[in-house]
C-alpha positions as CSV (number, residue, x, y, z in Angstrom):
1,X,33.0,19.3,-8.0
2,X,33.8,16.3,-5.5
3,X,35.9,16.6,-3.5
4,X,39.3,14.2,-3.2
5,X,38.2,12.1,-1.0
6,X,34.3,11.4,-2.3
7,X,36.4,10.8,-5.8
8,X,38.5,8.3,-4.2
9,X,35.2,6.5,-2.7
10,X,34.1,6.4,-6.2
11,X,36.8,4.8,-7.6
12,X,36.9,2.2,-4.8
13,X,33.2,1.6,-5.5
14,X,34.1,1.1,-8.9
15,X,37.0,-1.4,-8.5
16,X,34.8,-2.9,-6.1
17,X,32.4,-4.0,-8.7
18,X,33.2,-7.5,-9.7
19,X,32.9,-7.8,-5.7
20,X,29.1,-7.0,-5.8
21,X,29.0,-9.1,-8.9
22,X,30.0,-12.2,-7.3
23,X,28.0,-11.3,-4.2
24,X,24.6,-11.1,-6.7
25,X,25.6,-14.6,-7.9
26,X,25.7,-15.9,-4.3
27,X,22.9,-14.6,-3.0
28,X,20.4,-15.8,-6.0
29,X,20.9,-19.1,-5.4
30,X,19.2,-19.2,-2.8
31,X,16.9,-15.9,-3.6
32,X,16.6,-16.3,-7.3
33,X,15.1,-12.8,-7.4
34,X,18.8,-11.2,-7.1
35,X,19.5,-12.6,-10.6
36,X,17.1,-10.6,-12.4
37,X,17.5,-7.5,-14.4
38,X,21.3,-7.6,-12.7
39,X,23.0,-5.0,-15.3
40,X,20.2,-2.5,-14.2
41,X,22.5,-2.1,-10.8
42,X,25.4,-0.9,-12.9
43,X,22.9,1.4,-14.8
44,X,22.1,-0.5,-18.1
45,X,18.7,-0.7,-18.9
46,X,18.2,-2.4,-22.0
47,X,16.0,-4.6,-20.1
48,X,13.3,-1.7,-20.5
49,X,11.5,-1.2,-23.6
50,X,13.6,1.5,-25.6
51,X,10.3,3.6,-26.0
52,X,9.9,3.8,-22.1
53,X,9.0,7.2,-21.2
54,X,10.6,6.9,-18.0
55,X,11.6,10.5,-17.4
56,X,10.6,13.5,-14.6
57,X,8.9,10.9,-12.1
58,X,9.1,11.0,-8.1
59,X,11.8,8.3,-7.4
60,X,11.3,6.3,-4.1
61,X,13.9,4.6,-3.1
62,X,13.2,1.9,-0.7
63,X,16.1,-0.5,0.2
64,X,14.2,-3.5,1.7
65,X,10.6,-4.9,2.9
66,X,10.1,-2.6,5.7
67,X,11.2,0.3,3.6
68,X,9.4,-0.4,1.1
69,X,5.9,-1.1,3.0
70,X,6.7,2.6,4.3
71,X,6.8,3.5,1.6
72,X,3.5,2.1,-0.1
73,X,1.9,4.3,2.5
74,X,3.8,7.9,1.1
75,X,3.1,6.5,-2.3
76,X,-0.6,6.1,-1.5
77,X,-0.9,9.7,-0.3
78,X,1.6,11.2,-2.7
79,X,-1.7,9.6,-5.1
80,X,-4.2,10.9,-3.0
81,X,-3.1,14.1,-3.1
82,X,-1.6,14.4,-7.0
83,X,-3.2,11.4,-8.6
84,X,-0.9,11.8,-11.8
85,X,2.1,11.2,-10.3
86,X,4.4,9.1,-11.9
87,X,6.5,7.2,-9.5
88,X,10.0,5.5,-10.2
89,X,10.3,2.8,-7.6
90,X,14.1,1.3,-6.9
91,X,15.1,-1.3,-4.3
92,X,18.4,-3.0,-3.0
93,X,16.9,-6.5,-1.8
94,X,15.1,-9.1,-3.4
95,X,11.7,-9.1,-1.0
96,X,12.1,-5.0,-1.5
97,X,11.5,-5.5,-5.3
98,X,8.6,-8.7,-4.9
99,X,6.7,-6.0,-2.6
100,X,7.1,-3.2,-4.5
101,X,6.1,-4.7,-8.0
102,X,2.8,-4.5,-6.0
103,X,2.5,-0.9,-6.2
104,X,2.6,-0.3,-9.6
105,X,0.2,1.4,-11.8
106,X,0.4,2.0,-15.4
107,X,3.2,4.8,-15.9
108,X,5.1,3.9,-13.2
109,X,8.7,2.0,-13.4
110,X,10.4,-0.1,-10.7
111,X,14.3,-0.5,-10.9
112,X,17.2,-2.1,-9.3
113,X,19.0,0.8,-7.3
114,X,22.3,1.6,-8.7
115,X,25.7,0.9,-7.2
116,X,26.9,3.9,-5.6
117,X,29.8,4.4,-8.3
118,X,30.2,7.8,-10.8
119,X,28.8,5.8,-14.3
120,X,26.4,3.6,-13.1
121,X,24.6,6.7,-10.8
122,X,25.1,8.9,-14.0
123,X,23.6,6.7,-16.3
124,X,20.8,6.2,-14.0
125,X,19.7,9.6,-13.5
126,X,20.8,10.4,-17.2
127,X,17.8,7.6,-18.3
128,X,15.4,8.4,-15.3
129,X,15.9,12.3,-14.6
130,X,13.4,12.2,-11.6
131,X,11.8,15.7,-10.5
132,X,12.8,14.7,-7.3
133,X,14.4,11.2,-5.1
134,X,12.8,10.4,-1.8
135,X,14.7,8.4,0.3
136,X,13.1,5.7,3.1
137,X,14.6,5.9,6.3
138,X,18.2,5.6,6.2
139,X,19.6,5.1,2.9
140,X,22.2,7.8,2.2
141,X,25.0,7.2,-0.5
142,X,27.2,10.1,-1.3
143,X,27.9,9.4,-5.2
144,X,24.0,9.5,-5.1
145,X,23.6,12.8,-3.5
146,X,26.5,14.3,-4.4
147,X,25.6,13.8,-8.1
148,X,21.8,15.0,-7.5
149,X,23.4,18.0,-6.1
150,X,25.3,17.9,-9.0
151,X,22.4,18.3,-11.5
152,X,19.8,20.2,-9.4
153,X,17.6,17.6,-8.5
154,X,16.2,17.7,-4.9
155,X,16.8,14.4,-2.9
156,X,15.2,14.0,0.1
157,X,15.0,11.8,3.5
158,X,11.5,10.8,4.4
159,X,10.6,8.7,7.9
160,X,14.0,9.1,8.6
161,X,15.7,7.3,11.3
162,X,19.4,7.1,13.0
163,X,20.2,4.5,15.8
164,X,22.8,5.5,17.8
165,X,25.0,2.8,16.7
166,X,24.4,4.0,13.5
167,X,25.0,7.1,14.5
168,X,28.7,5.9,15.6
169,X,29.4,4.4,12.4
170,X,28.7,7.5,10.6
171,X,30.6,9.4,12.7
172,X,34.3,6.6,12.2
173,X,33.2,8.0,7.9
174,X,32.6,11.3,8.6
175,X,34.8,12.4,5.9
176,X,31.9,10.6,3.6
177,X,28.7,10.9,5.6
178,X,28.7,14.8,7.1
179,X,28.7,16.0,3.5
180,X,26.3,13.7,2.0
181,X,23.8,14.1,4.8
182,X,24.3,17.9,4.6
183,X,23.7,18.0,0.7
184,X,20.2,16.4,1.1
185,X,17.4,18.9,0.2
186,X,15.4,18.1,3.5
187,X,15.1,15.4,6.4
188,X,12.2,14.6,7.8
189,X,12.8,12.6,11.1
190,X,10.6,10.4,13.1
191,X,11.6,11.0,16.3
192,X,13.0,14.1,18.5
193,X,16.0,11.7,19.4
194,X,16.0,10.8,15.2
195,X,16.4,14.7,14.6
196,X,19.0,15.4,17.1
197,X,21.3,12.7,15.7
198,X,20.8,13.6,12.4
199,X,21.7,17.6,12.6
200,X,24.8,15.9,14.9
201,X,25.6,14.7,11.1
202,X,24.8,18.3,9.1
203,X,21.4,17.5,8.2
204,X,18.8,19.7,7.6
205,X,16.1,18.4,9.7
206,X,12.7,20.3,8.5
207,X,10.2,18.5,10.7
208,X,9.6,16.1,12.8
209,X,6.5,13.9,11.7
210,X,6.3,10.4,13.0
211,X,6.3,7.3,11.9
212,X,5.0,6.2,8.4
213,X,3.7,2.7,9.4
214,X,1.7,4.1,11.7
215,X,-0.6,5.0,8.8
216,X,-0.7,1.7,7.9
217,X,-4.3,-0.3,7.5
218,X,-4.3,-3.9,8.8
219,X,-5.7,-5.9,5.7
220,X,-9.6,-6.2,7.1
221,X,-9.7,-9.8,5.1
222,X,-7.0,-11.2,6.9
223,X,-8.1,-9.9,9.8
224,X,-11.4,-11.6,9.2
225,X,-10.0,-14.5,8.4
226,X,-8.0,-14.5,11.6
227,X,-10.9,-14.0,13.9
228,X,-13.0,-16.7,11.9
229,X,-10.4,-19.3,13.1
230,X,-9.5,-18.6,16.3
231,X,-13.3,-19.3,17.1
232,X,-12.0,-23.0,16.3
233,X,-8.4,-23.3,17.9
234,X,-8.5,-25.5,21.0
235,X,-5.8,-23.7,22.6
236,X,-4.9,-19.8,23.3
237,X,-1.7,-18.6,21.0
238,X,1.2,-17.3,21.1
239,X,3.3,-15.6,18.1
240,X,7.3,-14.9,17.9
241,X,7.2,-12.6,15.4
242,X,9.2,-11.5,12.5
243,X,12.2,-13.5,14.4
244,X,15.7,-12.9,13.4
245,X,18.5,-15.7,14.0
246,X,19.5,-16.6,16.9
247,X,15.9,-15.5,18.4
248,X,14.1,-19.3,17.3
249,X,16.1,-21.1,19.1
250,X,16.3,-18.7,22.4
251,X,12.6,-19.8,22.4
252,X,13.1,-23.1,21.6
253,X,15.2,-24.0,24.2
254,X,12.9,-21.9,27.0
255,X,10.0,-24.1,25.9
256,X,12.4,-27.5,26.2
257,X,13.2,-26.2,29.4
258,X,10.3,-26.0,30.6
259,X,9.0,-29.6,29.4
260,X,7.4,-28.9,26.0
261,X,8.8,-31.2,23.1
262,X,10.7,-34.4,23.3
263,X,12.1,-32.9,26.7
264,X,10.7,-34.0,30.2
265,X,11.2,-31.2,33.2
266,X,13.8,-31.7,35.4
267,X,11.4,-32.6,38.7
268,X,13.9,-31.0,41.1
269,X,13.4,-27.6,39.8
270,X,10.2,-26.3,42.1
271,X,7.8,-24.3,39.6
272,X,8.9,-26.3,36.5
273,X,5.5,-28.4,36.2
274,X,2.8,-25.8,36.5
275,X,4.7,-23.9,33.6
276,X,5.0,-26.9,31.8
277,X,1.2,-27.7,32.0
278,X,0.9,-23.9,31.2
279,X,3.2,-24.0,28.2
280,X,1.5,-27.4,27.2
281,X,-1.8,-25.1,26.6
282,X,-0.8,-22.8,24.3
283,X,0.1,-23.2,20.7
284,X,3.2,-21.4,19.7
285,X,4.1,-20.1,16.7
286,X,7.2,-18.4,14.5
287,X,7.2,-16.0,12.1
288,X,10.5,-15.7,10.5
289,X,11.1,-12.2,9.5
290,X,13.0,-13.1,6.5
291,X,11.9,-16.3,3.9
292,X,15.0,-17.0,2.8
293,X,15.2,-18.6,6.6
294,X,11.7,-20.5,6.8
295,X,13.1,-24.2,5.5
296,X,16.2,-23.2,7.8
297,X,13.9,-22.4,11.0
298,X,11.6,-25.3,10.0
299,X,14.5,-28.0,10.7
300,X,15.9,-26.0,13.6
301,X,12.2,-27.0,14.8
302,X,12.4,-30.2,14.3
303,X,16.0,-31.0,15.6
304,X,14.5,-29.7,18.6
305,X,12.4,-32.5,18.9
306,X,9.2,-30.5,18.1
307,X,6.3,-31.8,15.7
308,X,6.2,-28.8,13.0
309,X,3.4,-27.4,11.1
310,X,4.1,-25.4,8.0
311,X,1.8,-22.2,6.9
312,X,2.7,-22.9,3.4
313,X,2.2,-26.7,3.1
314,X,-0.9,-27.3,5.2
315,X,-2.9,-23.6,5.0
316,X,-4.9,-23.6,7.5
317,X,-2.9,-24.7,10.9
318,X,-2.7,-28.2,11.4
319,X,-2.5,-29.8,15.1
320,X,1.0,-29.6,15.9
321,X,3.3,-28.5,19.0
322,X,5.0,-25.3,17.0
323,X,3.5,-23.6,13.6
324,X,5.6,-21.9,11.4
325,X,4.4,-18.9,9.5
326,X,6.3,-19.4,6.3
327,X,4.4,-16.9,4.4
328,X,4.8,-13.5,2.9
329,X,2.3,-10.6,3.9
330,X,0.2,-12.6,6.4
331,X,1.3,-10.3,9.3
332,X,-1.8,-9.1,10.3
333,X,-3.6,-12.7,9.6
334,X,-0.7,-13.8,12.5
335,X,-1.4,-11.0,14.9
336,X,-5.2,-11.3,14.2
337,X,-4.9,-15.0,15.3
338,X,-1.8,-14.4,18.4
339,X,-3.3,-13.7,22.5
340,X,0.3,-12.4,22.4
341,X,3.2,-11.9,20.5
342,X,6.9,-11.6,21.1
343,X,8.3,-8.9,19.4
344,X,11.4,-10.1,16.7
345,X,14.7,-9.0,16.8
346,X,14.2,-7.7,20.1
347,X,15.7,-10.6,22.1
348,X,18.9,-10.6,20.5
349,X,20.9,-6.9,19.6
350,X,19.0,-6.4,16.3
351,X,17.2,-2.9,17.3
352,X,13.6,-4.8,16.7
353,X,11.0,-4.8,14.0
354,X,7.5,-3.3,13.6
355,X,5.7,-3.2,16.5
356,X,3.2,-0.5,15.1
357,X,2.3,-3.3,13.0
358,X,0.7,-5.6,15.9
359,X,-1.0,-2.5,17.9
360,X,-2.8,-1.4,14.8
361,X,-4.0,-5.4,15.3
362,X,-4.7,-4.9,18.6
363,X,-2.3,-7.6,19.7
364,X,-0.9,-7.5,22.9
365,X,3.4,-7.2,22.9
366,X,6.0,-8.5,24.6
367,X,9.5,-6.7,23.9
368,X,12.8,-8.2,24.7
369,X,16.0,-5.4,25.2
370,X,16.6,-4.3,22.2
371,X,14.3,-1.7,20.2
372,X,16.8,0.9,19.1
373,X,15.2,0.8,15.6
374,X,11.6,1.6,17.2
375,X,12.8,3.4,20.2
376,X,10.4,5.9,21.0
377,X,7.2,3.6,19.4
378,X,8.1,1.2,22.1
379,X,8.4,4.2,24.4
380,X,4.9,5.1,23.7
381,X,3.6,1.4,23.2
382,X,4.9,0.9,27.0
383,X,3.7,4.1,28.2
384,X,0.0,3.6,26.5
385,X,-0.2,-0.3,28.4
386,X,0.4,-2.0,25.0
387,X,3.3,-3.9,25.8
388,X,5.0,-5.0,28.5
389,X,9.4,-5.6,28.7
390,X,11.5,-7.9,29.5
391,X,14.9,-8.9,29.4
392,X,15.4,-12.9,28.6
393,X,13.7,-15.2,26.5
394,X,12.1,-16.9,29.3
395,X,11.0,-14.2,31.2
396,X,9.1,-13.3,27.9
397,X,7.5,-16.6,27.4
398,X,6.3,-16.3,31.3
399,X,4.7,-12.7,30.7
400,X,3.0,-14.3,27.2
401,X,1.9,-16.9,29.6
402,X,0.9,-14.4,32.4
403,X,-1.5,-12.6,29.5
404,X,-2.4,-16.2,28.1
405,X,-4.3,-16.4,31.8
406,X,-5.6,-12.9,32.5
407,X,-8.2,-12.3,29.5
408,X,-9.3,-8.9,31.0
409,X,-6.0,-8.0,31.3
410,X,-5.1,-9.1,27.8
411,X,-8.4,-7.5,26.4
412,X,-7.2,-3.7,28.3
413,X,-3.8,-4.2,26.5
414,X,-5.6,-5.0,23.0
415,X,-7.3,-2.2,23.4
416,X,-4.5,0.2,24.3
417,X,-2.7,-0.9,21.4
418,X,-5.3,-0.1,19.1
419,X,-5.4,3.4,21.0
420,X,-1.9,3.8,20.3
421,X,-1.8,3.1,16.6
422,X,-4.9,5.4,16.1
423,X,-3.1,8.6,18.3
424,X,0.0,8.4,15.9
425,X,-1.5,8.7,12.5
426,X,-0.6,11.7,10.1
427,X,3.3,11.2,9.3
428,X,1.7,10.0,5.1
429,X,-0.1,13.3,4.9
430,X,2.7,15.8,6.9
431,X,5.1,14.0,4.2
432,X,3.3,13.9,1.0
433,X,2.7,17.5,1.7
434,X,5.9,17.8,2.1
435,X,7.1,16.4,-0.7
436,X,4.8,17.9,-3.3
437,X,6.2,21.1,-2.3
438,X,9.9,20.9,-2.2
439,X,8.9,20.1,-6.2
440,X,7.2,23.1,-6.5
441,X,9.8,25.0,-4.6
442,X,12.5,23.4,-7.1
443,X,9.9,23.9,-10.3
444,X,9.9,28.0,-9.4
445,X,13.4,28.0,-8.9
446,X,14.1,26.4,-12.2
447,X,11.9,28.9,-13.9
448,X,13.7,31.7,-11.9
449,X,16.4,31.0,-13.2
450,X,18.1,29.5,-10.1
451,X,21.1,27.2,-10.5
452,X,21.5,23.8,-8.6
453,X,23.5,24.9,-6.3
454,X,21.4,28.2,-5.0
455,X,19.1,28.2,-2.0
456,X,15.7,27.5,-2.5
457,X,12.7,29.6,-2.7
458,X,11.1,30.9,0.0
459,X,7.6,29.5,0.3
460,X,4.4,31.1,2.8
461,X,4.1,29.4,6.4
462,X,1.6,26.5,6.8
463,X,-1.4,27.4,8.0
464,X,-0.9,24.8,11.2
465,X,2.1,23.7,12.4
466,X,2.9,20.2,11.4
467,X,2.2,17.5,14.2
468,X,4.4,14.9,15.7
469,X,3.9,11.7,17.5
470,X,2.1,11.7,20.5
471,X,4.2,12.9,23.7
472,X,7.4,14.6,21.5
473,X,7.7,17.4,21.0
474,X,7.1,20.0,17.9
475,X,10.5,20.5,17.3
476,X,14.1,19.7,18.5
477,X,15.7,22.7,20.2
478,X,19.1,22.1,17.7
479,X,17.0,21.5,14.7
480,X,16.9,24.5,12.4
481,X,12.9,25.7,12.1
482,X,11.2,24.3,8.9
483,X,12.4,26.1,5.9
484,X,10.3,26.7,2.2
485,X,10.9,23.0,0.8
486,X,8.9,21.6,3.4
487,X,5.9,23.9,3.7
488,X,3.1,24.3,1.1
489,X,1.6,27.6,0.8
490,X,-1.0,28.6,2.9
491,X,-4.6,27.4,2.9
492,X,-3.8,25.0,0.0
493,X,-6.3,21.9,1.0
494,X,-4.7,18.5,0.0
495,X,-5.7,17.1,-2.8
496,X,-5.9,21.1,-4.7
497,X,-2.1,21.4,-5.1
498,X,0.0,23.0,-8.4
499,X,0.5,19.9,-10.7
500,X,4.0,20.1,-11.1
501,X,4.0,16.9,-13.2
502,X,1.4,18.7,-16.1
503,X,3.6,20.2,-18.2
């Protein structure tokens, strides 16, 4: 039964609901894609064909984009290893849903998660029933797992990840957070430093197997296409990537400063010319990480007194002082195309975004401060000689320019990076695996007669060790030793598993 406090979280989540509503309203007018299929988040489903067989499917639950490209990767192997798995896809954000409606096959059903409320959770797992949820990353709401407890159905944390600041807000809710990460099935954490913080919070951390997007596989046509042009830019270039706000016009005003756009360079300051004549010959480019930003970053362009060119408007780049990449899933057409990039959301206190992605591309980075979301990739990334810090925006635009002038230099950091990305593989297979047999731990249980609430079966040691990204080690010395739900029995070749899902 809940307990008085996770009831009164429910019934504040409930009253809260004309809230979310309103908030739904707001955000599709300018993302039209939160207006769809609303009643599904309160877990009404008439949208769905009545004789949808929509029952005893893997749920993946992937809140955003980047959640959501992990978890195409899991998906993928999940396939790979049990190609009749039906998969129940749910999201939280609009761009979450576009890329997931991508990785659908027939049989398979994408929904709007619920609201973390009593009825609309109930009615969801009444209509869906999934064998078992997988969670990306870091979404962990207690009506959710306190009602999978609830009904027997094993939840899980896959490519999990805990910042330390969230790690402090979790702790100001620990009335709310300790037992929901504790009533989790399993955790499987990215990082030592992931696992640590995450038993700090009562999960059971059964592994620790890396990162998901480092299993990732640059598209090879956009990579094509990338080295195709860059045979035909005149100048060398130079990506922000996947900014955040605040970040476009840090660089902005660094390249004003130093003479680029309408400005001219103060001609006291000593240095300022040969970096303006440096600056002068390279193209520069922004990403926006989010599109609901691009016609917002394209007039903070412009008011800068730069001459703009848009991705979307012209295709290929068009002769212009700064191009903006206002496209969606071009990533690896950017990176293919960039000398250098400056990592996003690094150069303002955002944690960072995927920096995997640009050293599978072999594309040299340059990190601002803040990485907290990727700490120990941009650890190893430093370590390996794929990237370089710094601490200011201008200080990164000089190190992109340093790299921009030193092609042997560049080419040994292209070629770490690709190094980098290659060492880390495995997290897709470690995960699948794991995955495939928490259900068959759960399925023997059920036919044991086991309740929901009773300790899982004990399953036969793996016949290696699972393996963890490259310079951490196996296991975190507070972490409790992988338990049955994560192990498949011995000698059982992926790919030749117990179909679980063939009645």
């Amino acid at each position: 039964m809940p307990s008085m406090l996770l009831r009164l979280y429910g019934a504040f989540t409930r009253l809260a609901q004309p809230l979310v509503r309103r908030k739904l309203r707001r955000r599709a007018v300018a993302e039209p894609g939160y207006a769809v299929a609303v009643e599904e988040r309160f877990g009404h489903y008439a949208s769905l064909p009545a004789d949808t067989d929509a029952t005893g499917g893997c749920w993946v639950h992937a809140v955003s984009l980047g959640e959501t490209r992990a978890a195409a990767i899991l998906i993928a192997e999940l396939r790979r290893q049990h190609p009749d798995i039906p998969i129940l896809l749910t999201h939280g954000t609009a761009t979450g849903r576009e890329e997931g409606a991508k990785l659908l096959q027939p049989g398979d059903l994408q929904v709007w998660q619920p609201w973390d409320e009593p009825g609309a959770v109930g009615r969801f797992l009444d209509r869906f029933a999934p064998r078992i949820g997988v969670l990306m990353e870091t979404e962990v709401w207690p009506v959710m797992v306190d009602a999978c407890r609830t009904r027997g159905i094993p939840l899980v944390l896959a490519n999990a990840r805990l910042s330390e600041k969230s790690l402090a807000a979790a702790e100001r809710l620990r009335w709310l957070s300790r037992p929901a990460y504790s009533a989790l099935t399993a955790v499987w954490a990215q990082t030592e430093a992931d696992s640590h913080r995450l038993v700090s919070l009562g999960a059971k951390v059964e592994g620790i197997y890396g990162n998901l997007k480092f299993d990732a596989t640059p598209d090879a046509r956009q990579l094509a296409t990338a080295r195709a042009l860059r045979g035909t830019l005149p100048k060398p270039l130079v990506v922000l990537a996947s900014s955040r706000e605040g970040e476009e016009r840090l660089l902005l005003d660094v390249l004003k400063r130093f003479g680029a756009g309408d400005a001219a360079p103060p001609p006291a300051q000593t240095g300022i010319d040969s970096i303006a004549r440096q600056v002068a010959a390279v193209q520069w480019m922004i990403v926006p990480r989010h599109p609901q930003r691009f016609d917002e970053v394209a007039a903070l362009i412009e008011e800068s007194g730069f001459a703009v060119a848009r991705r979307s408007v012209a295709g290929a780049p068009a002769p212009s002082e700064i191009w903006l990449g206002d496209s969606l899933g071009e990533m690896a057409l950017y990176y293919g195309l960039a000398d250098a990039a400056l990592l996003g959301g690094s150069f303002e206190a955002l944690g960072g975004q995927n920096l995997i992605e640009a050293a599978a591309c072999r594309c040299p980075l340059v990190l601002g401060p803040s990485t907290f979301n990727f700490a120990e990739a941009a650890e190893l990334s430093l370590a390996a000689g794929a990237s370089v810090r710094v601490e200011t925006m201008e200080q990164a635009v000089k190190a992109a320019l340093a790299l921009v002038n030193d092609p042997a230099r560049r080419e040994t950091m292209a070629e770490a990076a690709q190094g980098f990305a290659a060492a880390n593989r495995g997290a897709a297979q470690r995960t699948a695996t794991a995955v495939l047999a928490v259900v068959e731990a759960a399925a023997a249980r059920e036919s044991a007669g086991g309740g929901p609430d009773e300790p899982g079966l004990e399953m036969p040691a793996p016949a290696t060790s699972p393996a963890t990204m490259t310079g951490a080690p196996a296991m975190p010395s507070s972490a409790p030793a992988p338990t049955a739900a994560a192990r498949p029995p011995a000698g059982t070749p992926a790919g030749e598993r117990p179909e679980p899902w063939l009645d």
